[in-house]
DRENDO-1510 file (C-alpha; in Angstrom, 1 decimal, always signed):
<recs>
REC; n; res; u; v; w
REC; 1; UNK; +0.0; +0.0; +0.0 .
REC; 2; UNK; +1.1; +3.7; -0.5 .
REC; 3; UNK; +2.1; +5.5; +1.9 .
REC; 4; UNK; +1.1; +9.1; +2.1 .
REC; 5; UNK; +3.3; +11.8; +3.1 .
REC; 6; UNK; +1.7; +14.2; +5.1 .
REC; 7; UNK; +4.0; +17.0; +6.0 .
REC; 8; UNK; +7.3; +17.4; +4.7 .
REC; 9; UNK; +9.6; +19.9; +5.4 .
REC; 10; UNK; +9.4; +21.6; +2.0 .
REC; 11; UNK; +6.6; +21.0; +0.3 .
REC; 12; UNK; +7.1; +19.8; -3.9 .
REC; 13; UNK; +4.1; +22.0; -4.7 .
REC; 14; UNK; +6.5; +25.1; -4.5 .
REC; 15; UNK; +8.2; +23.6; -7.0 .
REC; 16; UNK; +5.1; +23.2; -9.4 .
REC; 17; UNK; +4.7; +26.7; -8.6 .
REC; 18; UNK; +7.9; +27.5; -10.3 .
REC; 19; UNK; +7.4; +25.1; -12.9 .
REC; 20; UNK; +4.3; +27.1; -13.2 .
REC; 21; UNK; +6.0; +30.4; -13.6 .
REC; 22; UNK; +8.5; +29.2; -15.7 .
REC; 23; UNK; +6.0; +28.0; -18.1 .
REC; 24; UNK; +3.9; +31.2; -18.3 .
REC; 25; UNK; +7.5; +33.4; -18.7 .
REC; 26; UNK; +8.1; +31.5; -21.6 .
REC; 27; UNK; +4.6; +30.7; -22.9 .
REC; 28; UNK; +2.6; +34.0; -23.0 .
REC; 29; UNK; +5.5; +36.2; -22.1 .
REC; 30; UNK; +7.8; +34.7; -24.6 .
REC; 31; UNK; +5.7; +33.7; -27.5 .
REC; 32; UNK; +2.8; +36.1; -27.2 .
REC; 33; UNK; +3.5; +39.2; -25.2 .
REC; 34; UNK; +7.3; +39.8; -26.7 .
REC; 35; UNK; +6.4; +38.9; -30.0 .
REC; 36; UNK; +5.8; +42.5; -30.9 .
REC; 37; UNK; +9.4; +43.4; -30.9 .
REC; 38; UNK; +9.1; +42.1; -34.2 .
REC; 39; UNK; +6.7; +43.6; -35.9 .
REC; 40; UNK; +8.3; +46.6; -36.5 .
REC; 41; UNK; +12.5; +45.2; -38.0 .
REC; 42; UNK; +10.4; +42.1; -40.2 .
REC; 43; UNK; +7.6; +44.5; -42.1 .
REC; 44; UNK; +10.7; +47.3; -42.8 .
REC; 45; UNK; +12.5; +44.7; -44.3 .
REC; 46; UNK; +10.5; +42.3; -46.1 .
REC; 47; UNK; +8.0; +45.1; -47.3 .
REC; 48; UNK; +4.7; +43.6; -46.4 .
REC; 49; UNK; +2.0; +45.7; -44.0 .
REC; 50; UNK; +1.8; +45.1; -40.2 .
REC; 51; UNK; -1.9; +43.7; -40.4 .
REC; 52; UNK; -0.4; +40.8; -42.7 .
REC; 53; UNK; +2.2; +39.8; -40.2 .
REC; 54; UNK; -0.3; +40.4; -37.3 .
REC; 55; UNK; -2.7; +37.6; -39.1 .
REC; 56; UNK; -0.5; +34.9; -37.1 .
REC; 57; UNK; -0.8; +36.1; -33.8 .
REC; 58; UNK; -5.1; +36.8; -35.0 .
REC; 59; UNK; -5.0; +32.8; -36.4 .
REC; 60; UNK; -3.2; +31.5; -33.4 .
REC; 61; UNK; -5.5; +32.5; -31.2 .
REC; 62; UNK; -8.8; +31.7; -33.3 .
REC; 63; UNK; -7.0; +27.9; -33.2 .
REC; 64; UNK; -6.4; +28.0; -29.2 .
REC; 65; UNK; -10.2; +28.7; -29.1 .
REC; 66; UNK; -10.9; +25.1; -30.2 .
REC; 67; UNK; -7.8; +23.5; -28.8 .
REC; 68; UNK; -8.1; +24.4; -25.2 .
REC; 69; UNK; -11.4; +22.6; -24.5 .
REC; 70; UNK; -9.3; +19.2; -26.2 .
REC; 71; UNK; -6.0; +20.2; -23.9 .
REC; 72; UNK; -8.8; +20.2; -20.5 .
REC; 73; UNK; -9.9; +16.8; -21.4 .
REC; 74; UNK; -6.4; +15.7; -22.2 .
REC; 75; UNK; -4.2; +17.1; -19.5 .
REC; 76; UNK; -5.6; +15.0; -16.8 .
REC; 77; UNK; -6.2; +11.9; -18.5 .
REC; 78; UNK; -2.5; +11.5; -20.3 .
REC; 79; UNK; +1.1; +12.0; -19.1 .
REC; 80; UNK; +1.4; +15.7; -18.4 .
REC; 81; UNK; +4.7; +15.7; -19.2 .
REC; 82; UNK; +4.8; +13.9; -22.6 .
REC; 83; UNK; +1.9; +16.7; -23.4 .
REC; 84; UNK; +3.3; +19.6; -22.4 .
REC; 85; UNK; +6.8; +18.9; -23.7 .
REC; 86; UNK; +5.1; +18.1; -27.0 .
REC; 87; UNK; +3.0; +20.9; -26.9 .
REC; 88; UNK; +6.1; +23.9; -26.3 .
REC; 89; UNK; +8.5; +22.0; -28.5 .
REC; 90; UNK; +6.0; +22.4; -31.3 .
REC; 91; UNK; +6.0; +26.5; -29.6 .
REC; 92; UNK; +9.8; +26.1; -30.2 .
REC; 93; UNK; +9.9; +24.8; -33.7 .
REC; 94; UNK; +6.9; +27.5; -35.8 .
REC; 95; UNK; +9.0; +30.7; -33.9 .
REC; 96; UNK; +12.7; +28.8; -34.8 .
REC; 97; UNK; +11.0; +28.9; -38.1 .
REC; 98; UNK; +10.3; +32.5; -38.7 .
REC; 99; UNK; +13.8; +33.1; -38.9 .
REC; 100; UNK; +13.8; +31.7; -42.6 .
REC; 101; UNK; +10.6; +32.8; -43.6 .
REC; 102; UNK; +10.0; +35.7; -46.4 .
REC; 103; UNK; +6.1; +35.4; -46.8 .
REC; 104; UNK; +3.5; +36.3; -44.4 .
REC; 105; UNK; +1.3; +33.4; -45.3 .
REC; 106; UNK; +4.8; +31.4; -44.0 .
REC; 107; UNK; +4.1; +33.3; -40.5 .
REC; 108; UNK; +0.4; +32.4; -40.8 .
REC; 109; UNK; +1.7; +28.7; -40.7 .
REC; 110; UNK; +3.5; +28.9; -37.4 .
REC; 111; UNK; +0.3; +31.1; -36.5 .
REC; 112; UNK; -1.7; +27.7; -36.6 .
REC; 113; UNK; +1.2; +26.0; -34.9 .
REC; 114; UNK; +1.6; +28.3; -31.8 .
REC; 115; UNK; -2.3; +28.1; -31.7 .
REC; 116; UNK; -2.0; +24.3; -31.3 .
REC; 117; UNK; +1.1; +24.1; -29.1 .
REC; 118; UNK; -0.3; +27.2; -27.2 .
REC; 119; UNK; -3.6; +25.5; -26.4 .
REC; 120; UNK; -2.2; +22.9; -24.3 .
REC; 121; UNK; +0.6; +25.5; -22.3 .
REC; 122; UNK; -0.3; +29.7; -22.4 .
REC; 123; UNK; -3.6; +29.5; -19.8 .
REC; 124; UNK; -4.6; +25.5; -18.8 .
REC; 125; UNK; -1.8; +24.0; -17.0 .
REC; 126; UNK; -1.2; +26.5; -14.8 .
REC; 127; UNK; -4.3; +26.9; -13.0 .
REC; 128; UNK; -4.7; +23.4; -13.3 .
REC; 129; UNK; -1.8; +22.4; -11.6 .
REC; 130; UNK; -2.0; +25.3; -8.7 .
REC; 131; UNK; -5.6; +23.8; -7.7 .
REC; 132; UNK; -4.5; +20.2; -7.7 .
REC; 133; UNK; -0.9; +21.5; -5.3 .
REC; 134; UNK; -2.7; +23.9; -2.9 .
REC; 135; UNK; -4.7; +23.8; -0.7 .
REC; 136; UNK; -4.1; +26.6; +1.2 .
REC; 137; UNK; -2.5; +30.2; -0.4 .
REC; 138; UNK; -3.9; +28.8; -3.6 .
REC; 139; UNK; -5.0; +32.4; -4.6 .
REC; 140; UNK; -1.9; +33.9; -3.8 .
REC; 141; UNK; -0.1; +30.9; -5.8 .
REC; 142; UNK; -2.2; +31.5; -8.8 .
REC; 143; UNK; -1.6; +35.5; -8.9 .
REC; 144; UNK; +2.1; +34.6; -8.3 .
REC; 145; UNK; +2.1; +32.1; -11.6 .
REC; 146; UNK; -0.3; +33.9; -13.4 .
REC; 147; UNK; +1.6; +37.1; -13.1 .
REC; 148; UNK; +4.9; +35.6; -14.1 .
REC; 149; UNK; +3.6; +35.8; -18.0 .
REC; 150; UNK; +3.8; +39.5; -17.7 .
REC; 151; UNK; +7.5; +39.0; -15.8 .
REC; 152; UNK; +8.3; +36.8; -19.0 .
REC; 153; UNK; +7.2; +39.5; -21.4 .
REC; 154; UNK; +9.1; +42.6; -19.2 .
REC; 155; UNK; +12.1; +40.6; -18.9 .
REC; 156; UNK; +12.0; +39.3; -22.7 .
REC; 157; UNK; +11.5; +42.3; -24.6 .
REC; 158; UNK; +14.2; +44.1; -24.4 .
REC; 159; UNK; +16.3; +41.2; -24.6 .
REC; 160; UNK; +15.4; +40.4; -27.9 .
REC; 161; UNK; +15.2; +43.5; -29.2 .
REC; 162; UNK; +19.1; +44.0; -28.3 .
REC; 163; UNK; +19.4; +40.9; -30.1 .
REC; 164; UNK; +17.4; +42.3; -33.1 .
REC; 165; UNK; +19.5; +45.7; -33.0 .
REC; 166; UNK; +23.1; +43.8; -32.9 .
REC; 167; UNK; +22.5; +41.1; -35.0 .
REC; 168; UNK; +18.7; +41.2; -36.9 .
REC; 169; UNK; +15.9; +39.6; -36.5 .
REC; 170; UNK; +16.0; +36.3; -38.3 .
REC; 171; UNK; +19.2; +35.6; -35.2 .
REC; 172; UNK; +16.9; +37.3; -32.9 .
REC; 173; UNK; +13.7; +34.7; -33.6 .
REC; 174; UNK; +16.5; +31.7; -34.1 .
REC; 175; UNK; +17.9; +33.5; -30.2 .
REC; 176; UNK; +14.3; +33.5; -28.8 .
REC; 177; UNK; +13.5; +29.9; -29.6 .
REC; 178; UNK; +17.1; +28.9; -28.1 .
REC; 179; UNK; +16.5; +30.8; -24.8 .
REC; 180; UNK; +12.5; +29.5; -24.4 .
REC; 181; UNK; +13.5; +26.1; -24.8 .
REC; 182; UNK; +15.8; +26.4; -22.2 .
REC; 183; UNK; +13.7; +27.9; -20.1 .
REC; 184; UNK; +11.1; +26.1; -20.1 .
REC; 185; UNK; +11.5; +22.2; -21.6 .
REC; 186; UNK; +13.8; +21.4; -18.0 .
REC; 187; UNK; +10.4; +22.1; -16.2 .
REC; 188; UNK; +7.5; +20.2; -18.5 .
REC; 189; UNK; +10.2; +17.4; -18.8 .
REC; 190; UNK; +11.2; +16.3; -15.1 .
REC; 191; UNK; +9.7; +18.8; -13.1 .
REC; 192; UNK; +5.5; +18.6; -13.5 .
REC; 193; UNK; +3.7; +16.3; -12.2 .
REC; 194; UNK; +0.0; +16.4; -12.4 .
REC; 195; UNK; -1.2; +15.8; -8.6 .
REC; 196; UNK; +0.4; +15.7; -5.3 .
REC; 197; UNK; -0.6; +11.7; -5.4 .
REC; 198; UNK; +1.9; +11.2; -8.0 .
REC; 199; UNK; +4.5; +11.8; -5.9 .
REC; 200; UNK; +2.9; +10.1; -2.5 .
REC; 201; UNK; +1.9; +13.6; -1.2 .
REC; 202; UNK; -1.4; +15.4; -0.1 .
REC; 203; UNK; -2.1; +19.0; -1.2 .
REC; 204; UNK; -0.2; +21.4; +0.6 .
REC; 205; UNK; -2.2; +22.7; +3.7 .
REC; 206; UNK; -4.0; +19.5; +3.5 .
REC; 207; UNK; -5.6; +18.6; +7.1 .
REC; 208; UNK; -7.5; +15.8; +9.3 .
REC; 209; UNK; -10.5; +17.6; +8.5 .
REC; 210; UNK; -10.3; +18.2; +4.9 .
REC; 211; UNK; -9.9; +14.4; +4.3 .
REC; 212; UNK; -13.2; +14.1; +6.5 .
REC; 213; UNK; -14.9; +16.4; +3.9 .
REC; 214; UNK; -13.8; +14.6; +1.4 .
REC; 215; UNK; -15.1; +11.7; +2.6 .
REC; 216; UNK; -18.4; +13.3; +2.7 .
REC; 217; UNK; -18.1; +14.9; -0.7 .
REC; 218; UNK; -17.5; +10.9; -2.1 .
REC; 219; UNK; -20.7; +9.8; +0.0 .
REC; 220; UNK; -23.0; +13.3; -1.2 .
REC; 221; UNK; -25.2; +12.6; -3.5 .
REC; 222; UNK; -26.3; +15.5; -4.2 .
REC; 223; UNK; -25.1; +18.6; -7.0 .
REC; 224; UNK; -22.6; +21.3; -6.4 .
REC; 225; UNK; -24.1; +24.7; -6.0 .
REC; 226; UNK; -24.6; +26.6; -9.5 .
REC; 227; UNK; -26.2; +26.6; -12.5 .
REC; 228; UNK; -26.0; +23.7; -15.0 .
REC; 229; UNK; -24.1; +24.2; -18.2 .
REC; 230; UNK; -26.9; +22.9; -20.0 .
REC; 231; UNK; -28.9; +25.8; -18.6 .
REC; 232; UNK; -26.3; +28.8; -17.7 .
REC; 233; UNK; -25.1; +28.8; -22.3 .
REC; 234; UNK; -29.1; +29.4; -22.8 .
REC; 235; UNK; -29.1; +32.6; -20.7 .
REC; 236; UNK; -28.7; +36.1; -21.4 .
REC; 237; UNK; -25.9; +36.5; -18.5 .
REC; 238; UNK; -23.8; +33.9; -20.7 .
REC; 239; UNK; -24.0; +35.9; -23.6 .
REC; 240; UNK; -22.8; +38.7; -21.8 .
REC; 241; UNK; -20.0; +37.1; -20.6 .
REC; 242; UNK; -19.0; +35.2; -23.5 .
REC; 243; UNK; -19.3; +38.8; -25.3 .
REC; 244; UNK; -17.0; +40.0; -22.1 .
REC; 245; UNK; -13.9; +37.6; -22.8 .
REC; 246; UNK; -13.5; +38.2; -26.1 .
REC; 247; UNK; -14.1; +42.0; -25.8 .
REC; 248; UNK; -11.1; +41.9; -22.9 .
REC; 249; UNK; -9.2; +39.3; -25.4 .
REC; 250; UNK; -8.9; +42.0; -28.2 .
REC; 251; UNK; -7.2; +44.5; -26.1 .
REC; 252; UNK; -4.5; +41.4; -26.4 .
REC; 253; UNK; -4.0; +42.3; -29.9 .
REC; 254; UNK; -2.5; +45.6; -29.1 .
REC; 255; UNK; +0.1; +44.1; -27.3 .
REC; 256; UNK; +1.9; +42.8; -30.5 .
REC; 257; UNK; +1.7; +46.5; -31.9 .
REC; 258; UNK; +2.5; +48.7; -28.9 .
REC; 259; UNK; +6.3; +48.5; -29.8 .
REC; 260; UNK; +5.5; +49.6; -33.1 .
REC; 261; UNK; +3.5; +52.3; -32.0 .
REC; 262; UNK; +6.3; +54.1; -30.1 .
REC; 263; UNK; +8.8; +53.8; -33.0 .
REC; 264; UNK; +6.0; +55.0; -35.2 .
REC; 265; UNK; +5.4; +58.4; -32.5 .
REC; 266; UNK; +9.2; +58.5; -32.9 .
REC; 267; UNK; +10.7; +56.5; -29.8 .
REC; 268; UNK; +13.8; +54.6; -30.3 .
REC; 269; UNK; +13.6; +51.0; -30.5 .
REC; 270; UNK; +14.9; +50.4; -27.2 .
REC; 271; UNK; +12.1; +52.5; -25.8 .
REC; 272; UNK; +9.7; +50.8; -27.8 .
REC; 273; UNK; +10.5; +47.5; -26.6 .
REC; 274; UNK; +10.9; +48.8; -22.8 .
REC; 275; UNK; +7.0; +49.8; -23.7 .
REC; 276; UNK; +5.6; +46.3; -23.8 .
REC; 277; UNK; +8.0; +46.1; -20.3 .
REC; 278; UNK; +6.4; +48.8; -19.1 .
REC; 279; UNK; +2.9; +47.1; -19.9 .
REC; 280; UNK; +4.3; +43.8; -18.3 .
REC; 281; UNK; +4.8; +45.4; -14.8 .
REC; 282; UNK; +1.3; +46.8; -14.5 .
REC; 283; UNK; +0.3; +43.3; -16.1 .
REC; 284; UNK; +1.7; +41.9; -13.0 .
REC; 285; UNK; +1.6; +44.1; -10.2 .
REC; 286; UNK; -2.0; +45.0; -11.1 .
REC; 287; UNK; -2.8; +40.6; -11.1 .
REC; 288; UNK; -1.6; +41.0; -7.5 .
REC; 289; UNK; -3.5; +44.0; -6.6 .
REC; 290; UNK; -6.8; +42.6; -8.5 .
REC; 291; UNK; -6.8; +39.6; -6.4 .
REC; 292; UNK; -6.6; +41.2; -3.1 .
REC; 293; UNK; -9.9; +44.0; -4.3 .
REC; 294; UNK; -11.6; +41.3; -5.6 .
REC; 295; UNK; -11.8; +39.6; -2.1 .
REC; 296; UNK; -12.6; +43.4; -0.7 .
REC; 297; UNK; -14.5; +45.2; -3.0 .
REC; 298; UNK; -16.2; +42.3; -5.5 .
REC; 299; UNK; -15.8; +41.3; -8.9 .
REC; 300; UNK; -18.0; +43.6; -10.4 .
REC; 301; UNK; -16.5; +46.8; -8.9 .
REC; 302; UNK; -12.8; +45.6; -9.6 .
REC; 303; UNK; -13.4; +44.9; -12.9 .
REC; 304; UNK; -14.9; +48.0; -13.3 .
REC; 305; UNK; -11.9; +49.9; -12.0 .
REC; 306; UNK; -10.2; +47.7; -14.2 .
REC; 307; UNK; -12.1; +48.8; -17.7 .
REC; 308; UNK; -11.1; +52.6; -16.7 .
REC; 309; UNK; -7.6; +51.7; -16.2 .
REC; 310; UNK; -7.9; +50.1; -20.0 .
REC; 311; UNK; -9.7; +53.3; -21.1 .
REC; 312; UNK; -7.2; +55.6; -19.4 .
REC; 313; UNK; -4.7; +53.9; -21.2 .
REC; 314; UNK; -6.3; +54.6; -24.6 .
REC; 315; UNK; -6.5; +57.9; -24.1 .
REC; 316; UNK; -2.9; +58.6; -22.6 .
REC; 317; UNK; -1.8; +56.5; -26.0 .
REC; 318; UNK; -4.1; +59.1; -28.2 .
REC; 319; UNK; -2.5; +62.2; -26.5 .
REC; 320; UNK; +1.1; +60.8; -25.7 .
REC; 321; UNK; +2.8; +63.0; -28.0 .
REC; 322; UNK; +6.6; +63.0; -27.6 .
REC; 323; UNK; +6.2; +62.9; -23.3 .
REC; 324; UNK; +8.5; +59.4; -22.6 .
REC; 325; UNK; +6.8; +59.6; -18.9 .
REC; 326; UNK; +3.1; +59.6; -20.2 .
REC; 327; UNK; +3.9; +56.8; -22.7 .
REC; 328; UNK; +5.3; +54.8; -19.8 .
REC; 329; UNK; +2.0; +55.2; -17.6 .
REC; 330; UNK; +0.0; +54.6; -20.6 .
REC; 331; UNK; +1.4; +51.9; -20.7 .
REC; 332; UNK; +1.3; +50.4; -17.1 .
REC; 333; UNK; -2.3; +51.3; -17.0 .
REC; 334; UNK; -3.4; +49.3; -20.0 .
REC; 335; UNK; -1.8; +46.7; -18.5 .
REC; 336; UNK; -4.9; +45.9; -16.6 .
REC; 337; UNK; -6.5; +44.3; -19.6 .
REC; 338; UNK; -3.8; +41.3; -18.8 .
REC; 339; UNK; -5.7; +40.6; -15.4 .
REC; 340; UNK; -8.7; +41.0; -16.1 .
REC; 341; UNK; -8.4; +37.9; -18.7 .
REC; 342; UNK; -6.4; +35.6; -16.3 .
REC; 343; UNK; -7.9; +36.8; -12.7 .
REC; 344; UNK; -11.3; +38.7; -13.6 .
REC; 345; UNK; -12.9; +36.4; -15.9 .
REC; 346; UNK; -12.3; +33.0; -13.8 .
REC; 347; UNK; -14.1; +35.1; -10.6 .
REC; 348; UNK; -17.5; +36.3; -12.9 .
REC; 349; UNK; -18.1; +32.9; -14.0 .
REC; 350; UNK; -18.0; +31.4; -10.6 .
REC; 351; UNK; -20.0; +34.4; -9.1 .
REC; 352; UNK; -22.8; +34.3; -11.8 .
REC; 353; UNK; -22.9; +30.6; -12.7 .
REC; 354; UNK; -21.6; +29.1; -9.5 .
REC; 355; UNK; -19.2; +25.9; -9.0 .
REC; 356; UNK; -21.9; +23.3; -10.7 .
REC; 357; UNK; -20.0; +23.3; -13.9 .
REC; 358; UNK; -17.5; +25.8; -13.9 .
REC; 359; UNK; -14.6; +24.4; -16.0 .
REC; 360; UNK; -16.9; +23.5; -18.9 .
REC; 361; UNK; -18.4; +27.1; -18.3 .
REC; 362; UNK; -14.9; +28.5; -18.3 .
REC; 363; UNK; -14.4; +26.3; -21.4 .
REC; 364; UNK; -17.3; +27.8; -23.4 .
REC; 365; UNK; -16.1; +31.3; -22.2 .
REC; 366; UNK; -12.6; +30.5; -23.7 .
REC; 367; UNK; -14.0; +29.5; -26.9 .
REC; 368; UNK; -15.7; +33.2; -27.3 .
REC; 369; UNK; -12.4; +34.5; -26.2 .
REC; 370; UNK; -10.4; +33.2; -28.7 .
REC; 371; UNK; -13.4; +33.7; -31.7 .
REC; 372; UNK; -13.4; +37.4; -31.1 .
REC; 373; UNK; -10.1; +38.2; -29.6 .
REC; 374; UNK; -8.7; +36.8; -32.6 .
REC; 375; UNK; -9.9; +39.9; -34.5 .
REC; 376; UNK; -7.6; +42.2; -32.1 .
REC; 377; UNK; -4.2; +41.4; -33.7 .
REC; 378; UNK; -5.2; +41.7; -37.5 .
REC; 379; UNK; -7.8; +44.9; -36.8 .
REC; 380; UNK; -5.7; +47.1; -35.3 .
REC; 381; UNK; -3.0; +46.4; -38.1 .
REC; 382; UNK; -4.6; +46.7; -40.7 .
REC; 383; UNK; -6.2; +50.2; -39.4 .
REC; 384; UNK; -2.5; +50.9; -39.5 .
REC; 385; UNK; -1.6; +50.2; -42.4 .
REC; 386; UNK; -5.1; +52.3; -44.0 .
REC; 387; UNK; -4.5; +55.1; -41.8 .
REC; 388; UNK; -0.6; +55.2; -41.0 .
REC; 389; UNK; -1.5; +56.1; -37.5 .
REC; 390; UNK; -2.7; +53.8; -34.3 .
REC; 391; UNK; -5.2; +56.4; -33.1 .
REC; 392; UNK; -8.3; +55.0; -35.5 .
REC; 393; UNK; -6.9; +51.9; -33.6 .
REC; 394; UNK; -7.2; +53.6; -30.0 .
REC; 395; UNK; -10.9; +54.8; -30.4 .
REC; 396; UNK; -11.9; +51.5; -31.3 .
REC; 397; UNK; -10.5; +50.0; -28.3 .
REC; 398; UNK; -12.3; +53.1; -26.5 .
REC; 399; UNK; -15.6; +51.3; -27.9 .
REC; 400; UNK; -14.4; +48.1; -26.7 .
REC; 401; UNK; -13.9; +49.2; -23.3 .
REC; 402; UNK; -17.7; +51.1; -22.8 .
REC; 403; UNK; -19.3; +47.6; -24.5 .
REC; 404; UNK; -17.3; +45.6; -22.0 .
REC; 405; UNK; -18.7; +47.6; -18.9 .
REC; 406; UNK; -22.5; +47.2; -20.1 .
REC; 407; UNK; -22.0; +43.9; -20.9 .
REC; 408; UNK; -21.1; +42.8; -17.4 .
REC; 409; UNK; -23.4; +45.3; -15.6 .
REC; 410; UNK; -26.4; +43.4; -17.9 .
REC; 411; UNK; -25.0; +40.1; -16.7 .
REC; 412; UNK; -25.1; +41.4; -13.1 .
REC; 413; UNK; -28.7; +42.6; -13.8 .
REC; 414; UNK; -30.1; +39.4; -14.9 .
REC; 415; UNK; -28.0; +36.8; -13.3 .
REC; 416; UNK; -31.3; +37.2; -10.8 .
REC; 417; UNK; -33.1; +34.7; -13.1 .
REC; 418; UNK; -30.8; +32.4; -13.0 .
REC; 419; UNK; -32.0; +29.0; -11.2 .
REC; 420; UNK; -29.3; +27.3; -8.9 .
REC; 421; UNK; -29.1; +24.0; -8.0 .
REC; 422; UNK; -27.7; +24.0; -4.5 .
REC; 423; UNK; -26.9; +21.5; -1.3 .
REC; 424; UNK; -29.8; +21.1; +1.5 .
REC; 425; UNK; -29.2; +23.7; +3.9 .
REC; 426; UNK; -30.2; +21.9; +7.3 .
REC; 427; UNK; -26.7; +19.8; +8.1 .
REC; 428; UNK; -23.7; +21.5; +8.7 .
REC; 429; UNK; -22.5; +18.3; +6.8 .
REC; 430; UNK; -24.1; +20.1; +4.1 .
REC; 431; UNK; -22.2; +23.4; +4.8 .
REC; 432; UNK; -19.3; +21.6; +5.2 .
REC; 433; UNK; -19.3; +20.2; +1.8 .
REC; 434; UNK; -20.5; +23.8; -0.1 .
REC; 435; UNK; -17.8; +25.7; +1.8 .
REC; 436; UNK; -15.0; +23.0; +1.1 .
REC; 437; UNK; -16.4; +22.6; -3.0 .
REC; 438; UNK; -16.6; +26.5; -3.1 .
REC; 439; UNK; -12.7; +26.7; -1.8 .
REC; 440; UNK; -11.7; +24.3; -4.3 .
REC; 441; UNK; -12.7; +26.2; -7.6 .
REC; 442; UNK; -10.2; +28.5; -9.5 .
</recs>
């Protein structure tokens, strides 16, 4: 028989929590958030517009859409670390790539590619892994991995855009692939395992009692509290939230262009790539901050607060001018679109729709994020390259940003009509359970 360790001295699930940050520096900070650096060196030299290059990063998230639901079935029934290695050697390969490509259909290839490879490693293992590993500080060890995508991007950046200045940008892609690999194959390769079991451990802050609940969550028989999927994607407050992620998920395809909007308002490339840094801290020291309003405030008001930050952002981009100070505060304030897709959205789902059916929720939620967010890269390119300027670009995001707020406020409105199926209410068995299932979501 197994034997189960209970409490050792330094619990493994700190390591998954690196593992975890590893994988989001290189996954969304490496792939996704630096890619923008670029944008800019590739379309000056190849003489194609920015909304053609931008295609990839719009086609590989319209593939993630439909991948991520396949990667949450997957990941827990199949060796985590044969998937995930496969998954961000496949990351590896379609950026290696660009280095030899002269085409932007070529870049639309690897665009499918990341989509596929990102679908298994930019948002499900994470999460995933930080709810099997914790039991306790789980919030505080989700912000901490979660946040480490915009650390990724900060730190990234401006390293490849040296690499670009000294030495071009087909060495800087070949570079980038080189140092992700490094960074992040170690980890899905020896590192990751999927549950604390696999190792003969419990979660960490596992206690006497929380094996008695689950003991009585084996022998309930009855639901989780929350809306049924089957019910909650027929409602109105779905709608509004699937409108809500992909809304949020466009302001990701500015991301990609920011850099080349400061060289365009006549930054030097170094600034311009310190920009999408600049984005990257308020990316992560806003996750931190979100996570501790949420708890104080709510979800709807912080995500409120949020939106403004967004919209302030916008408008410090519009009026910028030549002011390096304004362009950096810009910049950290629009990174609050970055939490409100990684912390925000997670939270409204599980307010609204409850626990019930909350990853296949999530899942359905994803799907509208990727479907419209996909239009966020390619849009605001090719406004570019009609206009020569971003600020067409910027007023649309403005737009985005009013929708987003009604959107959720409607949601809020009508999640009134929304028929829960709950736990009896006169055992404190019963309260037990809903307290422990409620502490186990995201």
């Amino acid at each position: 028989m197994e034997t189960i360790k209970k409490k050792p001295s330094f619990h493994y699930a700190w390591v998954i929590l690196i593992s975890c940050c590893a994988i989001e520096a290189g996954g969304l900070g490496g792939m996704m958030d630096a890619a923008g650096v670029f944008f800019v060196p590739v379309t000056g030299d190849l003489g194609f517009g920015r909304g053609e290059l931008a295609l990839y990063m719009s086609i590989n998230m319209f593939v993630q859409a439909f991948i991520m639901p396949i990667a949450g079935r997957w990941l827990p029934k199949y060796n985590i670390n044969i998937l995930l290695t496969a998954a961000f050697a496949l990351l590896v390969v379609a950026l290696g790539a660009m280095s030899f490509y002269n085409e932007p259909w070529q870049w639309w290839i690897s665009g499918v590619l990341i989509g596929i490879g990102g679908g298994f490693v930019f948002l499900m293992p994470a999460p995933i892994l930080i709810n099997n590993w914790f039991k306790k500080r789980r919030g505080l060890a989700l912000a901490i991995g979660m946040s480490f995508s915009g650390i990724g991007g900060a730190i990234l950046s401006p390293i490849f855009a040296s690499i670009i200045e000294a030495f071009g940008w087909r060495t800087g892609y070949l570079s980038a692939a080189v140092i992700l690999a490094v960074l992040v194959l170690p980890f899905t390769l020896f590192v990751v395992k999927f549950k604390p079991e696999d190792k003969g451990l419990k979660p960490y802050g596992w206690s006497e009692e929380d094996e008695r609940v689950a003991q009585a969550l084996i022998a309930e028989s009855k639901t989780v509290p929350g809306v049924p999927a089957s019910k909650a994607v027929r409602s109105i407050p779905f709608v509004c939230i699937f409108l809500f992620g992909g809304l949020i998920a466009y302001f990701m395809g500015f991301n990609t262009h920011l850099p080349g909007f400061a060289n365009s308002a006549g930054f030097s490339p170094i600034v311009a790539s310190t920009v999408l840094s600049a984005v990257m801290v308020g990316n992560v020291l806003e996750k931190l901050v979100m996570g501790w309003v949420n708890d104080k405030v709510g979800v709807q008001l912080s995500v409120n607060i949020q939106l403004v930050m967004v919209l302030l952002g916008f408008v410090g981009f519009i009026f910028v001018g030549h002011n390096l100070v304004f362009l950096y505060i810009s910049a950290f304030l629009f990174g609050a679109q970055n939490s409100l897709v990684a912390v925000s959205t997670p939270l409204l789902i599980r307010q609204i729709f409850g626990n019930k059916d909350f990853i296949l929720i999530y899942a359905y939620v994803r799907l509208g994020t990727g479907l419209i967010g996909s239009f966020g890269p390619l849009t605001v390119g090719t406004l570019f390259d009609i206009t020569g300027t971003y600020t067409a670009s910027f007023l649309v995001g403005i737009g985005i940003v009013v929708l987003a707020l009604v959107v959720v406020r409607t949601a809020y409105v009508l999640r009134r009509r929304l028929t829960w199926e709950d736990l009896p209410n006169d055992t404190k068995d019963a309260q037990s359970i809903r307290e422990s299932k409620i502490a186990s979501s995201f």
